[in-house]
N, C-alpha and C positions, 0 to 999 in steps of 0.2 A: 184493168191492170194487165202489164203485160206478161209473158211465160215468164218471163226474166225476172220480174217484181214479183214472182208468187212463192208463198211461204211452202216450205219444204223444211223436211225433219231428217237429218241423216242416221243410217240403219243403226247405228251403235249409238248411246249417248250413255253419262255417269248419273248412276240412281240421281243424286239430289238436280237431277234434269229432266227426268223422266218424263214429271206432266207438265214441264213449262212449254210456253208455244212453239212454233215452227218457230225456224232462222226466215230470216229477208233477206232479201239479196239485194245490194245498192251496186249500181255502176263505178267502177272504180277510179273515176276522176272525180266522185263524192266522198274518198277517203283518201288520197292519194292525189298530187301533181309531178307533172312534168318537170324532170329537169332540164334544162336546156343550156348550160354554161357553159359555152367551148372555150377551147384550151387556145386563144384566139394572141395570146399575148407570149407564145410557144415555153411556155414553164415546162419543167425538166421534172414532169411527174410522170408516175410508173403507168407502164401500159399495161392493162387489163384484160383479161380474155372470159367469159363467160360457157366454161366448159360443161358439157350433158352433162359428164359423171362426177365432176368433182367441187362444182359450182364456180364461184368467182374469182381467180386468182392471178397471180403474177405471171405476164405472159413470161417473164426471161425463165423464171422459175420453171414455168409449164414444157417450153418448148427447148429450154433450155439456150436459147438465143433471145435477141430483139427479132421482132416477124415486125411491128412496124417501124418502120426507119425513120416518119415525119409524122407527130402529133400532133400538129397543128390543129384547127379545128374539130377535133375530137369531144364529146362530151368530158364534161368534168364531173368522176364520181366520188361524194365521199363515203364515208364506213356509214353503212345502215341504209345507205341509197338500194334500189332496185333495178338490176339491169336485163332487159330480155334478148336475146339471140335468137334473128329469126331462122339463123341455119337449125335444118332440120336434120334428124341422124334415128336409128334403130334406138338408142337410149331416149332420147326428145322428140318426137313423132311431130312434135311444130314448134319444136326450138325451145331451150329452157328459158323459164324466169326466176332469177338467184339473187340471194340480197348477199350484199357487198360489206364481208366480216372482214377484210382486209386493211387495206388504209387507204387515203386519198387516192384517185390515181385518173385515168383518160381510156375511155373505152371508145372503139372505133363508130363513126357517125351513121352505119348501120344498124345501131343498138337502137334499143329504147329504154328509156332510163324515167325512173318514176322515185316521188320520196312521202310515205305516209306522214297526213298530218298527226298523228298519235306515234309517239316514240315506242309504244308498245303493239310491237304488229310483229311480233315471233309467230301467232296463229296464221301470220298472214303465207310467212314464209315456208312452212307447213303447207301449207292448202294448195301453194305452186310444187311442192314437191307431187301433188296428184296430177290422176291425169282428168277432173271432174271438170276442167277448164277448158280442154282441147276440143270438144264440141262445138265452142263458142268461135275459138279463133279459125276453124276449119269453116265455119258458113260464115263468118267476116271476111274471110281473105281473097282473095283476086286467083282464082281457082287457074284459071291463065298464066301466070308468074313461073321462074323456074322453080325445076322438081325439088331444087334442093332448098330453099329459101320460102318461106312463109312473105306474102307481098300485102300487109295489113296499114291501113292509112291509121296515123297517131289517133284521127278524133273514133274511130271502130276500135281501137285497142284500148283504150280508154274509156270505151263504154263497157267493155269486160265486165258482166255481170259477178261480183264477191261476195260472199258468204257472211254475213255479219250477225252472229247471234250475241247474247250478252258477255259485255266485257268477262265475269267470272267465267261464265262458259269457256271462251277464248281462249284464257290464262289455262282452266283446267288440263286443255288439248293440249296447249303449245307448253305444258309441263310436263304431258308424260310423253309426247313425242319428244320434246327433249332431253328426257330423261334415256330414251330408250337410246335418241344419239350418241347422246353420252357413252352406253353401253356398246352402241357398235364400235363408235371410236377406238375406245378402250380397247376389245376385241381385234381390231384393226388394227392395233400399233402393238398387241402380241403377237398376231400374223408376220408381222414385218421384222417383229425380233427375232423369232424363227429363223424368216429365212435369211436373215443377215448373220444369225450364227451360223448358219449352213453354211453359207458363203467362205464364212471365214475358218471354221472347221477344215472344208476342202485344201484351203491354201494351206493349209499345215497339214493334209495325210498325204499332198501331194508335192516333191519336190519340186523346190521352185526353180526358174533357169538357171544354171551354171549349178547346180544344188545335183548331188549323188542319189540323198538320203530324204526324206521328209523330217519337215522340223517336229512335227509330231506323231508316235510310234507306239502302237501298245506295247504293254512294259515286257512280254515274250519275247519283243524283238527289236527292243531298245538296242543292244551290242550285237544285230547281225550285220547280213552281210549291206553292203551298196548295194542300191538297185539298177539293175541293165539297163543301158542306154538303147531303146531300137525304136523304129519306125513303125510306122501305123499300118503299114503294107505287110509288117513281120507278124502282128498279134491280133489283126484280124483280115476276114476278106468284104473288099467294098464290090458292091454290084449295084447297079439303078434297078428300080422296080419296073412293073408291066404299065403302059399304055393304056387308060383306058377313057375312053370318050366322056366328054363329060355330059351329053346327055342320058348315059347310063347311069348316074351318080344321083342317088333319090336322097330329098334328105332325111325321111324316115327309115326307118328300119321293118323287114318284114321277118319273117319265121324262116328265108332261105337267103336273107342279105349276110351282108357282112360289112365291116368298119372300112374304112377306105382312106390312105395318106397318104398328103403329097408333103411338097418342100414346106407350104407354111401351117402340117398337121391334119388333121381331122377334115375330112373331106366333105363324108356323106357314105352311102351302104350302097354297097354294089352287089351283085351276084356271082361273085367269082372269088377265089381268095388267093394269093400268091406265095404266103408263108403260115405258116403253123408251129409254136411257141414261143420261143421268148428272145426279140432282136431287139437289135440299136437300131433306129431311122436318123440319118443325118441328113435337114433340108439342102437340097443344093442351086434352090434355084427361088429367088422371090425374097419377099420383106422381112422373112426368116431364114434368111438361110443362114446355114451353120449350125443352126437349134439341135439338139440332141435329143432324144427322144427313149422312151424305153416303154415297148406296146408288147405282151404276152397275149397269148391264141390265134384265132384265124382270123387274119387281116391282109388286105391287097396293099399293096405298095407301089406308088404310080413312077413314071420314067423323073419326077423331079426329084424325090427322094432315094440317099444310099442306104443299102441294107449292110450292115455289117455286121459279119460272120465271125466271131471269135474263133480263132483257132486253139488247138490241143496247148492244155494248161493256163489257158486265159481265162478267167471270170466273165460272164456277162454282166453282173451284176455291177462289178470292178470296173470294168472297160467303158461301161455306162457313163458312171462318175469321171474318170478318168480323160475321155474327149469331151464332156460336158465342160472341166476345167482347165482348157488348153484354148479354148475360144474361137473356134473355127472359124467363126464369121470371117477372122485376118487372113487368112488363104483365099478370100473371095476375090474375083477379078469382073471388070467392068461398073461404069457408073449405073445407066439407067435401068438394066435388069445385073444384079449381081449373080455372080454363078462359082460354083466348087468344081474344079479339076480334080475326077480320081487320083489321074498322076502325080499333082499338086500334095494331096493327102496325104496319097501311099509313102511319102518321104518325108511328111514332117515326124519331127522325133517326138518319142515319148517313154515317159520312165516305167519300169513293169520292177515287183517288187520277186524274185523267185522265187518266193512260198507261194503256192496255194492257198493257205491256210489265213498267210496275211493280204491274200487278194479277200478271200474273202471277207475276211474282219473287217477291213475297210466299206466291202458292200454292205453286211449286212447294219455297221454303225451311222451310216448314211441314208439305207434305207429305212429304220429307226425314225432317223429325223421328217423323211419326207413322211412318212407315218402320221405323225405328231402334227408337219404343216397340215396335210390332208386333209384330218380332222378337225383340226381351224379353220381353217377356210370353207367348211362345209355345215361350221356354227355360224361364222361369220354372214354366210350365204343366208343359212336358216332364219338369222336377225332379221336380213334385207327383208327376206319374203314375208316375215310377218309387222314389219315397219309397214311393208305396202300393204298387205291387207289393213291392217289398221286405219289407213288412209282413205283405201277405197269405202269403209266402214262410218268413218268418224266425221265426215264431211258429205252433205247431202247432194246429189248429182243429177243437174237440169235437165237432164236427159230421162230422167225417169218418169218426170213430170209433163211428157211430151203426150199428147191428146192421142 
């Protein structure tokens, strides 16, 4: 028998499974075929993309454009089919395998595309969300091929040793794993109502163009005054940060490091610090620029990032929120690396309310809400990490059973 064929128990199982036997493992072109239908007759169905983090979907959706322009010859997927990506990435360590909850559609002739013969294979799609498979495909694959792409021949991917223990078992997993999806969903779509009322919050505590006043005003200062028209050069000061090598940039932290940002944030811990309490970082250079930012304590700030200084009577808090909702990225000039001109900034206008008082209401009802996201998304996170434990748990892994 081979390692492949041998019976394994995975570390978690539900009492009424306790003393039944080990799972078997079958090759997965013994539960599964190939599909091979291309789109050869060029039908006007949707193109596909097989994304790490969010599985199977609409590339127009995804990318927000068409990326491919001629479907032709394309696999033909439909809903419940299996499509793999041998592009590899930090979320997919050798490309994801995702089943296709979508609709019909044409995934690129790079893919590989399988369809189980049992219409009940949710345990199946489960068990690729692990990573108990990736041992298999890393000593299959053409270890020669490029960095970024897995180079695995159909009849080696298809030998893919799968987990099959009894149908009830199967059912039992592939209900509370999706039960528990369920729950991050859910989870996930109050994250995102969050921050779409934030969103939309903002655009009413902040007047919008050609606007004096914001459309919405705590009721203290419902019949006060208009807010001052002035420029970003008037209410605060912009300066680039320090220079610093990037072999100096660890990416752990020690007892005498410190935090480190550049234009697209979070760097890595340096040994030096550049400011000490609580600024705005505006990227000005790279895939983020424009991003606003708001870091409190001792942190370096590199030449791609602006530090801005509020001046006397401005909130930071306020001022935060304030070029967060003005969009800076639009003051960026050049295509292939984008960049922010101080000059450029120091003169775009902005509205300043002249209370104090209703600077601050506005930071602190804003900071509230990011409060509120924070703590969502930090449930949200907590789901992930224990969905993946559970996985690493719940399905027995060939690796363990290595001589």
């Amino acid at each position: 028998m081979t390692r492949e064929a041998k019976a394994l128990a995975p570390k978690l199982r539900f009492p009424e499974f306790a003393g039944k036997p080990s799972w078997e493992f079958s090759p997965l072109k013994k539960l599964a075929k190939r599909v091979t239908q291309r789109n050869i007759n060029g039908a006007k169905l949707r193109a596909l993309t097989n994304s790490a983090e969010h599985g199977v979907v609409d590339q127009r959706e995804y990318f927000d454009k068409d990326i491919a322009k001629n479907t032709d010859n394309y696999f033909i997927v439909e809903k419940g089919d299996y499509v793999y990506n041998p592009r590899v990435s930090s979320v997919a360590p050798v490309g994801p395998i995702s089943k296709n909850l979508v609709e019909t559609g044409v995934v690129s002739p790079l893919y590989t595309v399988f369809r189980f013969r049992s219409d009940s294979n949710d345990f199946f799609a489960h068990y690729f969300s692990s990573s108990h498979w990736h041992s298999y495909l890393r000593r299959a694959s053409n270890t020669g091929a490029r960095h970024d792409r897995m180079a695995i021949t159909n009849d080696d991917f298809m030998r893919m040793p799968i987990p099959t223990p009894s149908s009830r078992e199967q059912q039992k997993i592939a209900d509370c794993l999706g039960s528990l999806d369920d729950l991050i969903a859910a989870e996930a779509q109050k994250l995102e109502a969050l921050r779409q009322h934030k969103q939309g919050l903002m655009q009413q505590l902040f007047p919008q163009p050609g606007e004096t006043v914001p459309r919405l005003r705590f009721p203290e200062y419902s019949n006060g005054s208009t807010w001052q028209e002035l420029t970003i050069g008037h209410v605060c000061d912009l300066k680039a940060g320090d220079f610093v090598p990037a072999s100096e940039i660890a990416e752990r932290a020690d007892e005498e490091s410190f935090p480190c940002y550049g234009g697209n944030g979070f760097r890595g811990y340096v040994q030096s610090f550049t400011h000490e309490g609580r600024y705005i970082l505006i990227g000005r250079q790279g895939a983020l620029c424009g991003n606003v930012n708001l870091y409190t304590g001792r942190f370096h700030a590199t030449e791609h990032a602006l530090v801005a200084t509020p001046r006397l009577g401005v909130d930071t808090g306020w001022l935060f929120y304030a070029l967060d909702v003005l969009k800076l990225n639009r003051f960026s000039t050049g295509q292939a690396q984008p960049g922010l001109s101080v000059t450029v900034l120091r003169d775009v206008g902005i509205s300043v309310p002249i209370s104090d008082n209703e600077q601050q209401k506005i930071a602190d009802c804003l900071t509230s809400l990011d409060d509120q996201i924070n703590a969502q998304t930090r449930k949200l996170n907590a789901l992930k990490m224990h969905k993946q434990g559970l996985l690493q748990q719940l399905f027995p892994s060939l690796e363990s059973n290595k001589p």
